[in-house]
TIVO-2410 file (N, C-alpha, C; in nm, 3 decimals):
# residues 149
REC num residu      c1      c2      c3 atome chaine
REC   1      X  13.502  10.794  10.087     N      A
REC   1      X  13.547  10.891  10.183    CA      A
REC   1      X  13.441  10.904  10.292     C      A
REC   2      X  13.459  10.863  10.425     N      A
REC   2      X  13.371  10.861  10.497    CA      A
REC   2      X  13.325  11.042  10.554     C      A
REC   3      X  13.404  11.106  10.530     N      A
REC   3      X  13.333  11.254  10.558    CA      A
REC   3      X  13.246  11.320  10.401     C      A
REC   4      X  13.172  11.358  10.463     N      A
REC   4      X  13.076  11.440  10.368    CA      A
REC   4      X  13.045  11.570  10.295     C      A
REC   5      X  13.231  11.615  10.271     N      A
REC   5      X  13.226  11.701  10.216    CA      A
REC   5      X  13.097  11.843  10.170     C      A
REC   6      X  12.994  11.755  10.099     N      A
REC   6      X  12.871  11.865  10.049    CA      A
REC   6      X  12.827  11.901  10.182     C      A
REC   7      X  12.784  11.810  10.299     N      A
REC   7      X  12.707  11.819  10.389    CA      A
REC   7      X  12.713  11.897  10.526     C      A
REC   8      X  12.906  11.894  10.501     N      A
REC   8      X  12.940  11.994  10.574    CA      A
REC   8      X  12.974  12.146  10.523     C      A
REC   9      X  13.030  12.144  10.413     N      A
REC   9      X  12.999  12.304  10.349    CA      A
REC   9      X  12.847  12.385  10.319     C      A
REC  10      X  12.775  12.262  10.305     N      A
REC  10      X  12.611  12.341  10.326    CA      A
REC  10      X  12.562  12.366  10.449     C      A
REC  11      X  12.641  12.324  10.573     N      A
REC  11      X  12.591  12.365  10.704    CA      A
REC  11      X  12.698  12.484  10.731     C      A
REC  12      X  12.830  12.506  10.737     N      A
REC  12      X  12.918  12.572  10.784    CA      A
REC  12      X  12.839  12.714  10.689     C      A
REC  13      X  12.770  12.683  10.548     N      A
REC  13      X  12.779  12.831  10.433    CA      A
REC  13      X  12.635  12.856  10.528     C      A
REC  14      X  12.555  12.791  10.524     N      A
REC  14      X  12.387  12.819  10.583    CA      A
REC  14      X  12.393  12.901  10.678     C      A
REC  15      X  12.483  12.810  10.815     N      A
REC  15      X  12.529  12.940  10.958    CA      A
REC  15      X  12.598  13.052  10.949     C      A
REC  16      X  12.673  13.100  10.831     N      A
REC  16      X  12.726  13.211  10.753    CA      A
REC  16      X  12.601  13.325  10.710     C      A
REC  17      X  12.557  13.269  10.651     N      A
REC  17      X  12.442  13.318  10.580    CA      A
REC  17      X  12.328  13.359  10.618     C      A
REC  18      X  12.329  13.315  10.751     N      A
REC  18      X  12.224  13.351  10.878    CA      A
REC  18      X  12.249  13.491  10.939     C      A
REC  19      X  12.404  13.487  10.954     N      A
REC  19      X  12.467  13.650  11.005    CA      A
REC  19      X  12.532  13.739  10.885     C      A
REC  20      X  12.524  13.698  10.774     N      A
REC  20      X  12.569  13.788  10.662    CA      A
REC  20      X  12.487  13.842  10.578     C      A
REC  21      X  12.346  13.713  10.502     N      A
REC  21      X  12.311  13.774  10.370    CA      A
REC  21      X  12.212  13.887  10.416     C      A
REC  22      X  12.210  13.958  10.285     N      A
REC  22      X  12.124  14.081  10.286    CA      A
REC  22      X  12.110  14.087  10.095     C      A
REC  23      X  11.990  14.197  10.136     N      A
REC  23      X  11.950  14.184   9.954    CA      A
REC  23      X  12.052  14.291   9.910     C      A
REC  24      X  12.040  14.266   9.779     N      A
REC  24      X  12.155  14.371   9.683    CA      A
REC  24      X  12.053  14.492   9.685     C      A
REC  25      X  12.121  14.631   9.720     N      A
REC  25      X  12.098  14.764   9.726    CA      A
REC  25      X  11.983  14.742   9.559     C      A
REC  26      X  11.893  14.782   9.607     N      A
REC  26      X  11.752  14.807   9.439    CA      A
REC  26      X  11.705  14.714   9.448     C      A
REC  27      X  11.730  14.579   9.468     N      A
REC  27      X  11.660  14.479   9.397    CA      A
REC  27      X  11.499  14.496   9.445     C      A
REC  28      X  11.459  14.481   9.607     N      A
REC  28      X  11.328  14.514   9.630    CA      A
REC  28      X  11.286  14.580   9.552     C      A
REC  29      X  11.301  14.735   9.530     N      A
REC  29      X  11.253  14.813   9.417    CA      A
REC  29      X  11.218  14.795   9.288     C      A
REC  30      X  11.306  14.685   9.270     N      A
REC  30      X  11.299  14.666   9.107    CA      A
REC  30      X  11.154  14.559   9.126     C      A
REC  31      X  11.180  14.427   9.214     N      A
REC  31      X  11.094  14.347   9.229    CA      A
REC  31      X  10.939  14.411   9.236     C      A
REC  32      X  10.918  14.550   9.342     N      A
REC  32      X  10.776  14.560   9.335    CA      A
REC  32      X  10.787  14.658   9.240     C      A
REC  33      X  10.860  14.714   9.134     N      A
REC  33      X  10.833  14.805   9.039    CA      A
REC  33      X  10.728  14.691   8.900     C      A
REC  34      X  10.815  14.547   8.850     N      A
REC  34      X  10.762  14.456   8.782    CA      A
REC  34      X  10.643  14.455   8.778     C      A
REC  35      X  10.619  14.488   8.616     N      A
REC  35      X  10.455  14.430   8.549    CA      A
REC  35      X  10.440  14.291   8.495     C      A
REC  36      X  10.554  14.219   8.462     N      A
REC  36      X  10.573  14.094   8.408    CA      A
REC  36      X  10.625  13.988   8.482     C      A
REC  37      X  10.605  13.867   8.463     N      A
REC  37      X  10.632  13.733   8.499    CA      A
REC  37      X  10.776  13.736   8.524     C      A
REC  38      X  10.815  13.687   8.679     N      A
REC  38      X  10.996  13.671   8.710    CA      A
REC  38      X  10.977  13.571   8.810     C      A
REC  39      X  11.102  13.451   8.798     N      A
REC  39      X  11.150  13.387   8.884    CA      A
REC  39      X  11.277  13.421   8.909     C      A
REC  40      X  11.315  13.316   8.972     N      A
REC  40      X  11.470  13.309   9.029    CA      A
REC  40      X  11.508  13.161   8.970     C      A
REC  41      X  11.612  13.149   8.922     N      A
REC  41      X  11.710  13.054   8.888    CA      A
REC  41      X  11.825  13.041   8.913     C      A
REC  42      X  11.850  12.906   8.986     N      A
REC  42      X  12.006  12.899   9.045    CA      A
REC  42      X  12.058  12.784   9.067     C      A
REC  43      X  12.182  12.755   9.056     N      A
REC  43      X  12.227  12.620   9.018    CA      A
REC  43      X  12.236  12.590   9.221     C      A
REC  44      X  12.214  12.646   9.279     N      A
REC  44      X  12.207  12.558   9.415    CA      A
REC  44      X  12.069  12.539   9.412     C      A
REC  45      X  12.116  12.417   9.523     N      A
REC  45      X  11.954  12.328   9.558    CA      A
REC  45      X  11.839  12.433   9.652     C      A
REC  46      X  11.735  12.350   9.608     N      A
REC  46      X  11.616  12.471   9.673    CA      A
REC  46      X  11.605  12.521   9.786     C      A
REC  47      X  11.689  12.412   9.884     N      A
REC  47      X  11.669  12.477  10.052    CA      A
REC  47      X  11.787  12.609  10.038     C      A
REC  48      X  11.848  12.649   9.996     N      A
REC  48      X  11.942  12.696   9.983    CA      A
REC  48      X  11.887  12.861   9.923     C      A
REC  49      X  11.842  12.828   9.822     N      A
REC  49      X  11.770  12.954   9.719    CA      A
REC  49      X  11.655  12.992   9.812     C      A
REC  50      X  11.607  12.925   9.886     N      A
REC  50      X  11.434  12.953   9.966    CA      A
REC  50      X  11.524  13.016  10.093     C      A
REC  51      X  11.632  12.981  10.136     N      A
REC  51      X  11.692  13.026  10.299    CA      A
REC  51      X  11.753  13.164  10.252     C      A
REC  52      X  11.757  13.158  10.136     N      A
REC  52      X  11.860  13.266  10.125    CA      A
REC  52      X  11.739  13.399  10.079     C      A
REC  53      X  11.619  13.351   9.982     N      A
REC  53      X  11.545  13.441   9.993    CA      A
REC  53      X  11.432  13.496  10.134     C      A
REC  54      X  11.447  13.377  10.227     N      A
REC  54      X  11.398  13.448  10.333    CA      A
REC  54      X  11.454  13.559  10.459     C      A
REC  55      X  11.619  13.531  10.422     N      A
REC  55      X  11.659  13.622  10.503    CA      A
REC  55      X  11.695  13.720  10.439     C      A
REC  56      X  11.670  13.758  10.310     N      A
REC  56      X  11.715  13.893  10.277    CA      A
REC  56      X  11.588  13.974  10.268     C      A
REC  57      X  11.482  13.867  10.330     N      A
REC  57      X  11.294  13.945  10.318    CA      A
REC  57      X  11.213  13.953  10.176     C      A
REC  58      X  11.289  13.865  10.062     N      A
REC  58      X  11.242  13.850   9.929    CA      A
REC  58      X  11.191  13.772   9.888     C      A
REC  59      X  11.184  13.665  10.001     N      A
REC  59      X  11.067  13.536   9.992    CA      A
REC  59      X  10.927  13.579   9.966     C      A
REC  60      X  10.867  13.691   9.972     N      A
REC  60      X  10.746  13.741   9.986    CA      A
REC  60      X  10.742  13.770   9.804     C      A
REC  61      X  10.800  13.780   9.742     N      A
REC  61      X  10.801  13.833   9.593    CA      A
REC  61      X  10.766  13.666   9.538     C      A
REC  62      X  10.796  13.556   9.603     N      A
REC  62      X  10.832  13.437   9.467    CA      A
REC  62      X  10.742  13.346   9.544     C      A
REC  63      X  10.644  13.302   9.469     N      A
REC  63      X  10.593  13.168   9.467    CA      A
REC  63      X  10.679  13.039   9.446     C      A
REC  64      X  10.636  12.919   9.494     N      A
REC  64      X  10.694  12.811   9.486    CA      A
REC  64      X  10.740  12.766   9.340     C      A
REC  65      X  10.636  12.775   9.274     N      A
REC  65      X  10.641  12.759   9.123    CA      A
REC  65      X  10.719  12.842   9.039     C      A
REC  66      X  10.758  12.996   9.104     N      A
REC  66      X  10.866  13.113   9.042    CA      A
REC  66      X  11.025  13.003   9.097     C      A
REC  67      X  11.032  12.969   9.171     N      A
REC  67      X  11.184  12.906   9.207    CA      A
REC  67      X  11.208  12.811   9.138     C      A
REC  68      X  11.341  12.795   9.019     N      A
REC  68      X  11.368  12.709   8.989    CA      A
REC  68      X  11.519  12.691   9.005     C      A
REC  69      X  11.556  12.540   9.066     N      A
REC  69      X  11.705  12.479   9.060    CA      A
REC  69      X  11.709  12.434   8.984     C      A
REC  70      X  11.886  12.413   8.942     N      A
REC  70      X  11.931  12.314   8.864    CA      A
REC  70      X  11.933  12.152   8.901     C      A
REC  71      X  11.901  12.173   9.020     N      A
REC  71      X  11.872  12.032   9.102    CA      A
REC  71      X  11.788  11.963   9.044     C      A
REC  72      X  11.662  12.060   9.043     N      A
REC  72      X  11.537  11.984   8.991    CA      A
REC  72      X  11.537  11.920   8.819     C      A
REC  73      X  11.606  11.965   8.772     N      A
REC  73      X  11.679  11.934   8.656    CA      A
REC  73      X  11.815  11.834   8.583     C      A
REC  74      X  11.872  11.850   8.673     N      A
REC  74      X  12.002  11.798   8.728    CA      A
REC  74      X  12.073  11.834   8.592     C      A
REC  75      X  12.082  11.920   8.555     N      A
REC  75      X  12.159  12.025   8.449    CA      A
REC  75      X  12.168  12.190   8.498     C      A
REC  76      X  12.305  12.178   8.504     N      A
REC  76      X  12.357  12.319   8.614    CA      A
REC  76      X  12.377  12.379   8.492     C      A
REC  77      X  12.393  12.551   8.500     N      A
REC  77      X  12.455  12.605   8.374    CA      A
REC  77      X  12.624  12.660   8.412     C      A
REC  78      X  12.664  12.631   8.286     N      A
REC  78      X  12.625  12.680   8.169    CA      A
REC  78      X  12.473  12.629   8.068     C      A
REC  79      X  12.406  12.506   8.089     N      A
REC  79      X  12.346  12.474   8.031    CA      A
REC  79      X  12.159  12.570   8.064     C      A
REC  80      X  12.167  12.522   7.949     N      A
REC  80      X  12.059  12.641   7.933    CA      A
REC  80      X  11.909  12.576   8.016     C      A
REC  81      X  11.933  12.424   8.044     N      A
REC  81      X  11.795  12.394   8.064    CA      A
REC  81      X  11.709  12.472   8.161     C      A
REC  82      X  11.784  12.520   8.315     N      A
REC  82      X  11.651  12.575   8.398    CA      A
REC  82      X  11.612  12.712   8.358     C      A
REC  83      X  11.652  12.790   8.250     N      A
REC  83      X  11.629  12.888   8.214    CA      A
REC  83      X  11.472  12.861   8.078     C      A
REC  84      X  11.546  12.743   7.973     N      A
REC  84      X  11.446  12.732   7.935    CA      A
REC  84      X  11.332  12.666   7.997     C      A
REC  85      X  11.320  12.615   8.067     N      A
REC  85      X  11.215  12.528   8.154    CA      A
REC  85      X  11.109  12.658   8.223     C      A
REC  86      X  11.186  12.748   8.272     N      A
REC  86      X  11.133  12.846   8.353    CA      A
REC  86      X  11.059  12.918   8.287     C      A
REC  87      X  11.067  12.975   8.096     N      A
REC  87      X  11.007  13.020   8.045    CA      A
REC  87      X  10.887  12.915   7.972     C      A
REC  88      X  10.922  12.839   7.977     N      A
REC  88      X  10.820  12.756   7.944    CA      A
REC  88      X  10.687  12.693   8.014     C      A
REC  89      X  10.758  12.733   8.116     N      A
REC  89      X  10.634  12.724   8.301    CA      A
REC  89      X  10.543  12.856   8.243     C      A
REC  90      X  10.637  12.990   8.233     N      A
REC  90      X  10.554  13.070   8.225    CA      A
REC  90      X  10.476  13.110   8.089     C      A
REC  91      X  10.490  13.009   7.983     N      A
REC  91      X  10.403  13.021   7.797    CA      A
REC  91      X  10.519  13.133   7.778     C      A
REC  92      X  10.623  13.161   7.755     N      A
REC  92      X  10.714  13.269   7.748    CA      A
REC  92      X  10.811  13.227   7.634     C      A
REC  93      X  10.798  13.298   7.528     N      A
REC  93      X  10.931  13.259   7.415    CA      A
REC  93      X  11.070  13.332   7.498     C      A
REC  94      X  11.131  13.218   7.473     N      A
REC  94      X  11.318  13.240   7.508    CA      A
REC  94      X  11.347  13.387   7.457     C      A
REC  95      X  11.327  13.431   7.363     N      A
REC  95      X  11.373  13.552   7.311    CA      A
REC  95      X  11.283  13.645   7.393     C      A
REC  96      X  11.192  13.710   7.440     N      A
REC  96      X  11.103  13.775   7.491    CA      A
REC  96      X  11.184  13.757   7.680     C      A
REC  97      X  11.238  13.676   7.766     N      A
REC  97      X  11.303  13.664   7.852    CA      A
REC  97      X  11.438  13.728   7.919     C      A
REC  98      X  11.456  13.788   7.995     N      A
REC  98      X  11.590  13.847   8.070    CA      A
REC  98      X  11.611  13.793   8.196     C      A
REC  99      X  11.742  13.766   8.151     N      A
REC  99      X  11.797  13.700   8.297    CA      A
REC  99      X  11.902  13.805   8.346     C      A
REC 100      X  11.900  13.848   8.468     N      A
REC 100      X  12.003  13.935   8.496    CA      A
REC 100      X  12.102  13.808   8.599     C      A
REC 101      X  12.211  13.804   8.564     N      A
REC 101      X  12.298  13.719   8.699    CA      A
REC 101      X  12.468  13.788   8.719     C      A
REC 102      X  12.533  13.680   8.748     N      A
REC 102      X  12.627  13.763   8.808    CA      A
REC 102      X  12.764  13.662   8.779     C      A
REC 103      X  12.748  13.569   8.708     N      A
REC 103      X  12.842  13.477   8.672    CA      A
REC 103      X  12.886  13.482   8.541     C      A
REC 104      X  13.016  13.391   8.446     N      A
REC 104      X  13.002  13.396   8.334    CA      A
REC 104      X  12.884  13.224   8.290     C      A
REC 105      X  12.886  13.168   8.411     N      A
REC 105      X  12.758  13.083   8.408    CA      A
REC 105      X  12.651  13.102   8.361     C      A
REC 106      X  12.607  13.231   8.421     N      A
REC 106      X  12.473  13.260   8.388    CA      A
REC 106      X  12.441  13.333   8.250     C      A
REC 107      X  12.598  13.407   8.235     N      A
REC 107      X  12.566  13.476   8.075    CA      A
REC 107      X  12.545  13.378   7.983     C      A
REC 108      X  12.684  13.257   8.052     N      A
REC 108      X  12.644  13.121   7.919    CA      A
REC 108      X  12.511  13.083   7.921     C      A
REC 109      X  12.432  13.054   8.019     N      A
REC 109      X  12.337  12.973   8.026    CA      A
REC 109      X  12.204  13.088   7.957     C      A
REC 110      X  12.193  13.186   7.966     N      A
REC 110      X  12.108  13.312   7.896    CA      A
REC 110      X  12.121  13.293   7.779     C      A
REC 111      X  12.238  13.285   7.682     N      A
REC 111      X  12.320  13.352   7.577    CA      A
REC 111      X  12.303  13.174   7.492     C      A
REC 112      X  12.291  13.060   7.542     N      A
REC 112      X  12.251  12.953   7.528    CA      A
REC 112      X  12.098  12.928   7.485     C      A
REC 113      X  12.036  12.985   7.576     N      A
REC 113      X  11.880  12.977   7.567    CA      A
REC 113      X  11.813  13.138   7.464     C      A
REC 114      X  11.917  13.188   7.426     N      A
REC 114      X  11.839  13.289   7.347    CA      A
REC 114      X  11.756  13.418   7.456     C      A
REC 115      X  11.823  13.424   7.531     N      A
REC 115      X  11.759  13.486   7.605    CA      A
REC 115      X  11.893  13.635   7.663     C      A
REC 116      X  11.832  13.733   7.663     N      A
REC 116      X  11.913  13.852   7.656    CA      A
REC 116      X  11.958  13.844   7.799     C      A
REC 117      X  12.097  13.909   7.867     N      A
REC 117      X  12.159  13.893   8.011    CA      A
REC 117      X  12.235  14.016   8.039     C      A
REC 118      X  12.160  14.062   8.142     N      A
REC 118      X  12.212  14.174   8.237    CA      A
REC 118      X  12.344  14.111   8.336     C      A
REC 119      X  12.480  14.125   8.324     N      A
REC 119      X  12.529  14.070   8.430    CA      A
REC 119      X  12.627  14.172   8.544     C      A
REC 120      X  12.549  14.133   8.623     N      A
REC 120      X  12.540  14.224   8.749    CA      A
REC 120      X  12.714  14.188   8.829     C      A
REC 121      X  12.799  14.350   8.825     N      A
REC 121      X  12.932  14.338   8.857    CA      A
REC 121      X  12.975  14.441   8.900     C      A
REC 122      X  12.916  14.452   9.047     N      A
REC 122      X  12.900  14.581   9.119    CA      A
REC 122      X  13.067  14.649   9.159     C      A
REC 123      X  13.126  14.531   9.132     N      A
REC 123      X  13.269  14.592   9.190    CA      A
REC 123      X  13.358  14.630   9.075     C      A
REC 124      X  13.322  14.617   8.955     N      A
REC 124      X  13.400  14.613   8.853    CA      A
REC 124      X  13.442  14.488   8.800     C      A
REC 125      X  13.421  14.388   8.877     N      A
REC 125      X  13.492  14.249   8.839    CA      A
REC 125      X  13.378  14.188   8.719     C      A
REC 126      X  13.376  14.251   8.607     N      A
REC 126      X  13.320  14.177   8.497    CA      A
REC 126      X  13.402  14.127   8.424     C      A
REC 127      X  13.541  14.057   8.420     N      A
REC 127      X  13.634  13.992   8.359    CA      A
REC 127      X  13.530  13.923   8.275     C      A
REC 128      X  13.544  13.915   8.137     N      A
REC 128      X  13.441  13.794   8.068    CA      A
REC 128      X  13.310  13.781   8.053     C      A
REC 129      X  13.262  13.898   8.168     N      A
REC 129      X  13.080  13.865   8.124    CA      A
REC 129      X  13.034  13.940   8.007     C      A
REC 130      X  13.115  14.089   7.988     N      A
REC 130      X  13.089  14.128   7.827    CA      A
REC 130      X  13.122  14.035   7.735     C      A
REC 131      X  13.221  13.982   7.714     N      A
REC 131      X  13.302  13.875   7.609    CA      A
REC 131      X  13.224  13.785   7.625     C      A
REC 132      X  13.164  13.726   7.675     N      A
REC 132      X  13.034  13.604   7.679    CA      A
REC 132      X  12.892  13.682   7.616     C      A
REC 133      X  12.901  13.757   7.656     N      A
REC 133      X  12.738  13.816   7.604    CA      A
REC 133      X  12.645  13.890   7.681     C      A
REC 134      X  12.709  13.914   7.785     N      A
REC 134      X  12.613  14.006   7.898    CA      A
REC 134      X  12.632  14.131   7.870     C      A
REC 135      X  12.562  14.195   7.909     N      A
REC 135      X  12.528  14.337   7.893    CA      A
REC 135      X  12.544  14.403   8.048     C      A
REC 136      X  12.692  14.416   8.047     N      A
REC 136      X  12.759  14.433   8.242    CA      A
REC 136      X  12.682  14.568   8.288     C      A
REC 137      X  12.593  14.549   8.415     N      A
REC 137      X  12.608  14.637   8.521    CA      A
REC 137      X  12.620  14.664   8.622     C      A
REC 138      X  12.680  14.803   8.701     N      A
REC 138      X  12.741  14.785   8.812    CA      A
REC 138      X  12.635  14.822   8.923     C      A
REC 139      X  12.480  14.862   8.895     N      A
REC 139      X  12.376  14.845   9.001    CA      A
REC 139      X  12.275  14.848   8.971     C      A
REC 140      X  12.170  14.799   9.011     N      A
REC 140      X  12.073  14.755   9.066    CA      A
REC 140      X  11.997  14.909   8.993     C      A
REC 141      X  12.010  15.059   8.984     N      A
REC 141      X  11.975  15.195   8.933    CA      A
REC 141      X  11.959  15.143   8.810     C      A
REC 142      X  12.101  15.084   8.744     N      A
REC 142      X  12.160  15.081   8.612    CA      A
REC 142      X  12.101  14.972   8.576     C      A
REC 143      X  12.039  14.882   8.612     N      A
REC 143      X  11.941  14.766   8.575    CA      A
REC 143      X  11.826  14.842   8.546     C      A
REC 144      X  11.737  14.894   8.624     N      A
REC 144      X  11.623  14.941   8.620    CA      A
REC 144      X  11.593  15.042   8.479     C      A
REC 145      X  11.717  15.127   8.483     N      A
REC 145      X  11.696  15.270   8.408    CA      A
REC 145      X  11.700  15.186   8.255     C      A
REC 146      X  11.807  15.043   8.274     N      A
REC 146      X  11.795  14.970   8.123    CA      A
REC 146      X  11.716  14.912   8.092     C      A
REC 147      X  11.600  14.896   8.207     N      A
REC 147      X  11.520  14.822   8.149    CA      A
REC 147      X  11.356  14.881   8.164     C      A
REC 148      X  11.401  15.068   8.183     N      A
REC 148      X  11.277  15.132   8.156    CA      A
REC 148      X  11.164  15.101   8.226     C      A
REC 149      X  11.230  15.114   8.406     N      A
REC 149      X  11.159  15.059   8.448    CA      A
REC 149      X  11.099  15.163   8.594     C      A
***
């Protein structure tokens, strides 16, 4: 197929994303509230996760070494690998780890690796992330207050 499908949905979503993204209501808060070790994990590729944390102003929280893709892996989740990889960057047992996300992806890929999952479903749309294994919430307050923070 001579058109490039990926190459044009990653430019058309990027120029989107330039006039739309913004951070989720708490998360800053939660980020400089943290006493412990956190990355970010995400099955898009790194220019993508790095563009998206600089325009919501949260690039300043994550080192190069906190960002991990499934790219770099080339195992997307459900599979558990960039989750376990990420705790293993940081000497971190799987069980001792929380992933909060927002997919039934990410509950699989948590709930895979032994690792407990907040899944974030601000509108109500948690179809399946309890029934997978997440522990649904609807903000960013309700994250924090669960995690005594």
């Amino acid at each position: 197929m001579p058109f490039d499908i990926e190459a044009a949905y990653r430019k058309e979503s990027f120029e989107a994303y330039q006039n739309e993204m913004t951070a989720v209501d708490g998360v800053e808060e939660i980020l400089k509230s943290l006493t412990v070790p956190f990355c970010v994990g995400s099955n898009a590729p790194q220019n993508k996760i790095r563009l998206n944390l600089k325009l919501t102003g949260l690039d300043k929280y994550f080192e190069s070494s906190e960002i991990f893709s499934a790219y770099d892996f080339q195992k997307w989740k459900p599979d558990p690998t960039m989750f376990l990889e990420s705790a293993k960057s940081f000497d971190i047992a799987p069980s001792k780890c929380v992933v909060i996300g927002d997919s039934i992806a990410d509950v699989g890929a948590a709930v895979a690796a032994g690792m407990a999952c907040y899944a974030y479903a601000p509108h109500g749309d948690n179809e399946g992330l309890a029934d997978a294994g997440g522990t649904v919430i609807k903000s960013m307050i309700e994250l924090s207050n669960s995690l005594n923070l």
